[in-house]
C-alpha positions in Angstrom: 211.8 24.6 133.6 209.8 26.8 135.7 209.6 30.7 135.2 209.8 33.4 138.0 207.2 35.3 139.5 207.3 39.1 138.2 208.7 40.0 141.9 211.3 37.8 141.3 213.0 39.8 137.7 215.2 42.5 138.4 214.3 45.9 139.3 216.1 47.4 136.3 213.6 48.5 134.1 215.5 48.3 130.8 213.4 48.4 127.5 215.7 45.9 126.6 212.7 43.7 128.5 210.3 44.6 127.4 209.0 42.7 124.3 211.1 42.8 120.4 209.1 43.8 117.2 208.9 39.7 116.2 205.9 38.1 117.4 206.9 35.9 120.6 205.6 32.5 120.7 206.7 31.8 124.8 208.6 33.4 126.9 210.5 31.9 129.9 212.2 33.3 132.9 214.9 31.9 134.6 217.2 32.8 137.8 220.8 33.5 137.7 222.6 33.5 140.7 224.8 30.4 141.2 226.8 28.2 139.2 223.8 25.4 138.6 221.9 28.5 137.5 223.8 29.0 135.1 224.1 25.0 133.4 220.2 25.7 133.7 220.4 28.4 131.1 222.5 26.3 129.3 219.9 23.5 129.0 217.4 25.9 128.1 218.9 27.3 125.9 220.6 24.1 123.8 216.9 23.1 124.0 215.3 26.0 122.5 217.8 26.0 119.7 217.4 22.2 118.7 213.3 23.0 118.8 214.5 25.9 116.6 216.7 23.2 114.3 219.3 25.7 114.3 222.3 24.0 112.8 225.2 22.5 115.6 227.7 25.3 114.8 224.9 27.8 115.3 223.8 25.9 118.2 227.1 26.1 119.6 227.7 30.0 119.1 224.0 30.6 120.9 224.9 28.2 123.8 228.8 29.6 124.4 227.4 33.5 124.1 224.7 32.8 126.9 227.3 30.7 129.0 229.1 33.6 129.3 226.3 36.1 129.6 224.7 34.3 132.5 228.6 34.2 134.0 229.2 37.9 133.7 225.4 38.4 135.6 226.7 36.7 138.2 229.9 37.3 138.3 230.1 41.7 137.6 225.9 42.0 138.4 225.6 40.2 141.3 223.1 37.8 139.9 219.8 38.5 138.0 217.4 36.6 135.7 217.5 35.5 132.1 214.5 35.7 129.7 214.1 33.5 127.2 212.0 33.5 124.3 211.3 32.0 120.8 210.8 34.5 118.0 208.8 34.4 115.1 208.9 37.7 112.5 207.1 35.7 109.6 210.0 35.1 107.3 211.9 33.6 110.1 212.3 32.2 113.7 214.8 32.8 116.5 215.7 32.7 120.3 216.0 36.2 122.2 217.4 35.6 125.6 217.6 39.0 127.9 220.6 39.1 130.6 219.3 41.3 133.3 220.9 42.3 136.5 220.5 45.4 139.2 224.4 45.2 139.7 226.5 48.7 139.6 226.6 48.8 135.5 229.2 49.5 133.2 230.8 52.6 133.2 232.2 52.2 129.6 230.4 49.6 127.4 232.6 50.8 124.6 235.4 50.3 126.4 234.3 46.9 127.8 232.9 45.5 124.1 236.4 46.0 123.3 238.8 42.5 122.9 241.1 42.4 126.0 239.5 44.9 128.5 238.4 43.0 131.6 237.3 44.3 135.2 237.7 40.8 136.9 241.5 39.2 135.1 239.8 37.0 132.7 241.2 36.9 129.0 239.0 39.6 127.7 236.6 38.2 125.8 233.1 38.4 127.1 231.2 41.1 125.9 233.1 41.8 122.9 232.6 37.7 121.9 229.4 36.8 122.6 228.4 39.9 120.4 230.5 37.5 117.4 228.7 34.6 118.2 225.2 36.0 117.6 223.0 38.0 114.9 221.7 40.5 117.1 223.4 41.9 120.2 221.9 45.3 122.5 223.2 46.6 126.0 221.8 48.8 128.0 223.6 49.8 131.2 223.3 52.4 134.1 225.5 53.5 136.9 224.1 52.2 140.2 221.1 50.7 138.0 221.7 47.8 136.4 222.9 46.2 132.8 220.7 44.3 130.4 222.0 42.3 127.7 219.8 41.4 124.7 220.9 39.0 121.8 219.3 37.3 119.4 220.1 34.1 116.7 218.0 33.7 113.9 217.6 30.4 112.1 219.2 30.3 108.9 
């Protein structure tokens, strides 16, 4: 997969981008802005978690949680970019992937983590679920500005 030019990420300046306290051993940035974009992140990111060996279950939670990320950047963000990169803190490894967007932002993240709430008549269970299905799960959202989305699996 090829990564984006740095003209081509999202204005949003969230720290959320900028790079964790684990040593990152490659970093990879992809668009989001259609549907095919989004079966792209899906790829990448089934393929970073077999390099990872994470187990199929844990696969599964990492792959369904960025499904729906990359969905909700189109869908409520108006598209933006995904980063994706493989962790290593020196006890263990794991995959970061950062949902950016310079869409309007979320006026309530409490309110929109919560089970049920939904702006677009879907079931309710974006935010709140993909935080579930991961280890480490940060939001960082501004009216008019933008929302970035950083979770993180750790192999087990």
């Amino acid at each position: 997969m090829s990564s984006l030019a740095s003209e081509d990420m999202v204005r949003f300046g969230s720290p959320l981008l900028s790079e964790p306290g684990a040593r990152v051993s490659s970093t990879i940035v992809l668009p989001i802005h259609t549907d095919e974009h989004v079966v792209g992140v899906r790829k990448l990111v089934r393929e970073q978690a077999l390099a990872l060996k994470l187990s199929l279950v844990d696969q599964t939670k990492l792959v369904t949680a960025a499904s729906e990320l990359a969905r909700n950047t189109i869908k409520y963000g108006g598209g933006g970019m995904v980063q994706a990169q493989m962790l290593d803190s020196g006890l263990r490894q794991g995959v970061r992937l950062v949902f950016a967007d310079d869409g309007p932002g979320i006026a309530d993240i409490d309110q929109a983590l919560r089970d049920g709430f939904t702006s677009g008549g879907g079931m309710g269970l974006g935010l709140g679920g993909a935080k579930r299905l991961v280890d480490e799960f940060a939001i960082d959202s501004r009216s008019g500005e933008g929302t970035a989305v950083a979770i993180v699996k750790w192999k087990k």
